[in-house]
Residue, then its C-alpha position, 0 to 999 in steps of 0.5 A: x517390663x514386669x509380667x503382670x502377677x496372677x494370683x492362682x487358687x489351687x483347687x485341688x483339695x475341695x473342687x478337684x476331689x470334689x469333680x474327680x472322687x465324688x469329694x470322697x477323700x479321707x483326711x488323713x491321705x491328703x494331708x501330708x499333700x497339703x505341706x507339699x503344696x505350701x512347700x511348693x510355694x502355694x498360699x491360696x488354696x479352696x479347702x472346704x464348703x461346696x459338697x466338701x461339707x456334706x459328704x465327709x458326713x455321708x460318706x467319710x465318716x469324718x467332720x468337716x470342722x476338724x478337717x478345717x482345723x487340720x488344714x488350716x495347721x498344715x498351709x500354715x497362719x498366712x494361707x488364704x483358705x477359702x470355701x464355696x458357699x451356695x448363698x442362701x442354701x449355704x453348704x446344702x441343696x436346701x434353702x437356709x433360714x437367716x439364723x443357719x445362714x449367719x451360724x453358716x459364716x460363724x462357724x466357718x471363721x471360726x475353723x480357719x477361712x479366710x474367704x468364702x466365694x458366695x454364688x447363687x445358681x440362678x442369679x438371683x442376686x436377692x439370695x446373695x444380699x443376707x449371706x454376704x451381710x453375715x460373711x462380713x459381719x464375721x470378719x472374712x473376706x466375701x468373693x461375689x459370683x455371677x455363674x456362667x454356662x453355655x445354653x443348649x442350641x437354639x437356647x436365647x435370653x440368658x447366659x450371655x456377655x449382655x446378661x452377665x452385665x445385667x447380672x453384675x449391675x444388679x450387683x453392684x445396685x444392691x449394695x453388696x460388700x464384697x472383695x472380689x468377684x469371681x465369674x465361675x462356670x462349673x460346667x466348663x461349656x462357655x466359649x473362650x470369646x464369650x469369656x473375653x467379652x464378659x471379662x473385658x465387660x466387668x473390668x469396665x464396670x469394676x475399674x482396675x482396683x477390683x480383684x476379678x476372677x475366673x473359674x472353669x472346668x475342663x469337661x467340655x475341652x476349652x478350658x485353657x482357651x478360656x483362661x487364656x481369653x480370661x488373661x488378655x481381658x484383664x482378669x487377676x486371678x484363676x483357678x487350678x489344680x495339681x495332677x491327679x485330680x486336674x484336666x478332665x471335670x477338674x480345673x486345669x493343671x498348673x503345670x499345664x497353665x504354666x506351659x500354656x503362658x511360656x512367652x507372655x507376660x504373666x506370672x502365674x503365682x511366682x510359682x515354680x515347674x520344678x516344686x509343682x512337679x514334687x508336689x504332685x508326685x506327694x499327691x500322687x503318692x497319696x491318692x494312689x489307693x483311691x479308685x479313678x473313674x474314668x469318666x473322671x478323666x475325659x472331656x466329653x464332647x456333649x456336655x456344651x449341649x447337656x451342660x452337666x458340671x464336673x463338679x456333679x458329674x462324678x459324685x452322680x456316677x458314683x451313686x450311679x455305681x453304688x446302685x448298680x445303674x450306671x448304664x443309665x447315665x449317657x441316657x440320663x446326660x442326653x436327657x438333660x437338654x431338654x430339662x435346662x430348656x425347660x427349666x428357666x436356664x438357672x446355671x448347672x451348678x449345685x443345687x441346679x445342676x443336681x435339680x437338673x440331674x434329678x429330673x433328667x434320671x427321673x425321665x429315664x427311669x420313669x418315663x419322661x415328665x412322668x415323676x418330677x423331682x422335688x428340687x426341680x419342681x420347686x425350683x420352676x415354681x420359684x422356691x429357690x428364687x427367681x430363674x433367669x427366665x420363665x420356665x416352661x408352663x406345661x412344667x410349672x403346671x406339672x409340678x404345681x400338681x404333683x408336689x401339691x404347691x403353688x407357685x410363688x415370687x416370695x423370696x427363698x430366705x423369707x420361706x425359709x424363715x417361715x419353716x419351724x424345721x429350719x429352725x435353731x430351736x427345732x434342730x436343738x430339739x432333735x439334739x436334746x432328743x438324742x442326747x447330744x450335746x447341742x453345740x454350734x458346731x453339731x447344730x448345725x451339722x444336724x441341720x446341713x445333714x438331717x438324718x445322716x448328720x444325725x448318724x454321724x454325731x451318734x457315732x453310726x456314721x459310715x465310711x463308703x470311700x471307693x479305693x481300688x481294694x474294693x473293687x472287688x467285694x468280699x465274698x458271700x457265702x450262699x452254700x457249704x462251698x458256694x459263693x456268691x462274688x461282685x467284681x466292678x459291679x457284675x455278680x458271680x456264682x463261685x463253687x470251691x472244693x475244700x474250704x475257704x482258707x484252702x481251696x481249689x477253685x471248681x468254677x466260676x458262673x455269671x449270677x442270674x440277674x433279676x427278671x424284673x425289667x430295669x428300664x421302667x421301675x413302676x411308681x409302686x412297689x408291687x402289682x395288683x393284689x401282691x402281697x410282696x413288697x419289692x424294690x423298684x430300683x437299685x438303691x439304698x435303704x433310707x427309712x423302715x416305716x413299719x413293724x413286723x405285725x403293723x397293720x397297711x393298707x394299699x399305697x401307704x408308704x412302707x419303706x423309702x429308699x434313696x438314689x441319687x440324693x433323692x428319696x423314692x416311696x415304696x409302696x403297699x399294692x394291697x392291704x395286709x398285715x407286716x409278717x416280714x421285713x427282709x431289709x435293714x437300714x442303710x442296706x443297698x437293694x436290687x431292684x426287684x429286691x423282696x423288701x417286705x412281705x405282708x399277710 
């Protein structure tokens, strides 16, 4: 009897860099990976979408629509490439107007897709209906989604096999065109009997003649388990990744799945242990320069109860690093639980899952449910779509207050629709603005990316990649032979003897650190009458909004940094006149960092 053939997506170059760098991967180091990979037999790969798309914007440099174009060379014409999209927020943490949302599947066909895999986070199966009429109409092949995770303890009403069935009927009840579908857990936290129950359910539901998938992470430790649940119950596909961005928040390794199938009946993409194990010592060759996290690498026993997906874990403890607060992030996970209760359980997957990150950082750092995060607030109050229950109405009241909005049962495309920012027009307008040709491609970059896709088109674009080279920064000088070093993130005072090409070293102290406590950074940026002007956290500089010589009065905003893809206001705390402006755009901060001083 022939084993039963299961069609492998090889996840490495969007998902696994996405989970294990943050999705910060330079083009040029991953492609000769990618011919090794169809060498090896592979035709199946997720190359694109997801944080893949805005993060070669933010981070690399790069355009996501010349990668796509380069990959699609290098797998060859008959290679199933396939993106993630987040329905109606398409490739961004923001809800998409029908025409970004349609300009989103063109422009994706265009660049060599195959596939795109279409999910909503909260299950709301009104936010999938437009996007998968527009993946249709442009010619590609549209894979549904119903998302999964585990619920914290003592959690009831979602995220069972009974409401993944709900989930699916509405599904299938609304008409959606699809070719696939696909149950993804980008937290990892499902347990492998709820799996095999919710597979076995959508095989009923679906009969034989629809291809169905599983998707899941190895964060929480049970991935192989869940896969294997996955198989038994009838599912056609998985999804897998190639060491050394497979097992910990990645998927599962192929040569690990392999392993785990020897004596069944399956066969897993006619794919070879011998041509896996070349493939992944090219990609090894690779991505040897790159920094591994070693978050990266673990399975977290926690996170079944804070379920934080791997996909999101590391880019958060990247941007962690970047602003020298990593410290904060085992409060920051433990703070999650109470924000997915409290929340409405949409499923910790982008834009939820950083929506919950947000809010969980926020209550550490600023105190619990003392500052509420855009995202998570207008998630409760149903801008994003309806959650999979009613969130808790001490939140609902709390962030109708603080971000002065009501809340609402309008659908999210319908508000979308509605914002003269989410426009076609609007944005061609800002092109025009720039001098910048006002082509599909840069529409919509310009839309997906605001003021950093706006960079990027001007040629300001920044490449921040963290390889092991840049571990250690390079040195400031602070005297004739005095330097200030950073080295994995601690400041040192260096004093040399003769120079800096030739020197003897005299000694090497730990800098100060700043006397501002870190623990509670306060709404604003200075206290009673100062007129210093300082920062409240580590972070970047996203905006300057004064001049030397303007003007400002007590609690206008002056400078707005951003963290952890949120931006935080800086405040005046007395009226003065702008005498100086210490920081620069796009410059990394301290807390407590004098930023501007008044007069």
């Amino acid at each position: 009897m022939a084993k039963k053939f299961i069609d492998i997506m090889d996840t490495t170059f969007r998902d696994g860099f996405q989970s294990v760098f943050g999705a910060r991967v330079l083009m040029n180091d991953f492609l000769p990976a990618v011919s090794a990979a169809k060498e090896a037999g592979i035709n199946h790969f997720e190359f694109g979408g997801g944080a893949r798309f805005q993060s070669l914007y933010f981070y690399l440099n790069e355009d996501a629509f010349t990668m796509m174009d380069k990959f699609r060379e290098a797998a060859g014409k008959d290679a199933n490439l396939q993106t993630l999209s987040r329905g109606v927020n398409t490739v961004t943490l923001d809800t998409g107007s029908r025409e970004l949302i349609d300009m989103h599947a063109k422009l994706f066909a265009k660049h060599g897709t195959t596939t795109i895999r279409n999910f909503d986070a909260l299950n709301d199966v009104k936010n999938l209906e437009y996007s998968a009429q527009r993946i249709k109409h442009h010619g590609l092949k549209h894979e549904v989604v119903v998302t999964m995770m585990d619920l914290p303890p003592n959690c009831v009403g979602a995220h069972d096999a009974e409401f993944y069935e709900k989930c699916l009927r509405e599904i299938l009840d609304s008409g959606i065109e699809f070719d696939s579908v696909c149950f993804k857990d980008a937290s990892g936290t499902s347990s492998p009997e709820k799996v095999y129950q919710t597979i076995k359910m959508a095989r009923r539901l679906l009969g034989d003649n629809v291809h169905l998938r599983l998707h899941t992470h190895e964060t929480a430790g049970v991935s192989i388990a869940c896969y294997l649940a996955a198989l038994e119950a009838g599912v056609d596909g998985i999804d897998l990744a190639a060491s050394p961005v497979s097992g910990g928040t990645s998927q599962p390794d192929i040569l690990t799945m392999l392993h785990a199938v020897k004596g069944k009946d399956y066969d897993l993409g006619g794919l070879e242990v011998d041509k896996i194990l070349k493939y992944e010592d090219v990609l090894h060759d690779c991505l040897k320069d790159y920094f591994m996290p070693p978050e990266a690498t673990q399975v977290s026993p926690l996170i079944p109860f804070s379920p934080m997906p791997g996909g999101a874990l590391t880019a958060n403890t990247q941007m962690m690093r970047d602003n020298n607060i990593l410290d904060k992030f085992p409060a920051v996970i433990k703070a999650m639980r109470e924000v997915v209760e409290k929340g409405g359980y949409g499923t910790s997957v982008t834009p939820v899952s950083q929506f919950y990150f947000q809010q969980a950082f926020n209550n550490v750092m600023f105190g619990p449910w003392k500052k509420i995060a855009e995202g998570y607030g207008k998630m409760v109050l149903g801008y994003f779509g309806k959650t999979p229950v009613t969130p808790s109405a001490d939140i609902v009241e709390l962030a109708a207050k603080q971000l002065n909005l009501e809340p609402t049962t309008a659908p999210a495309i319908d508000i979308a629709d509605q914002d003269e920012t989410k426009s076609i027009a609007y944005t061609k307008a800002i092109l025009e603005k720039e001098g910048i040709e006002a082509t599909e491609e840069n529409i919509f970059i310009a839309a997906a990316c605001k003021e950093k896709g706006i960079a990027y088109l001007k040629g300001e674009g920044k490449v921040m990649v963290r390889k092991n080279s840049d571990t250690i920064k390079p040195a400031t000088k602070s005297g004739s032979n005095q330097f200030s070093v950073t080295v994995n993130g601690h400041n040192y005072n260096v004093e040399v003897a003769d120079g800096f090409d030739n020197f003897t070293l005299k000694s090497i102290t730990p800098a100060k650190e700043s006397s501002q406590p870190k623990d509670e950074p306060k709404a604003v940026s200075s206290t009673g009458a100062s007129n210093e002007i300082t920062a409240t956290m580590s972070a970047g500089v996203f905006k300057i909004l004064v001049n030397i010589g303007d003007s400002v009065k007590a609690g206008q905003t002056v400078v707005i940094l951003e963290a952890m893809k949120m931006e935080i206001p800086i405040e005046a705390g007395c009226d003065g006149e702008v005498e100086e402006i210490l920081i620069s755009q796009g410059q990394t901060v301290e807390d407590g960092q004098l930023l501007v001083k008044l007069k």
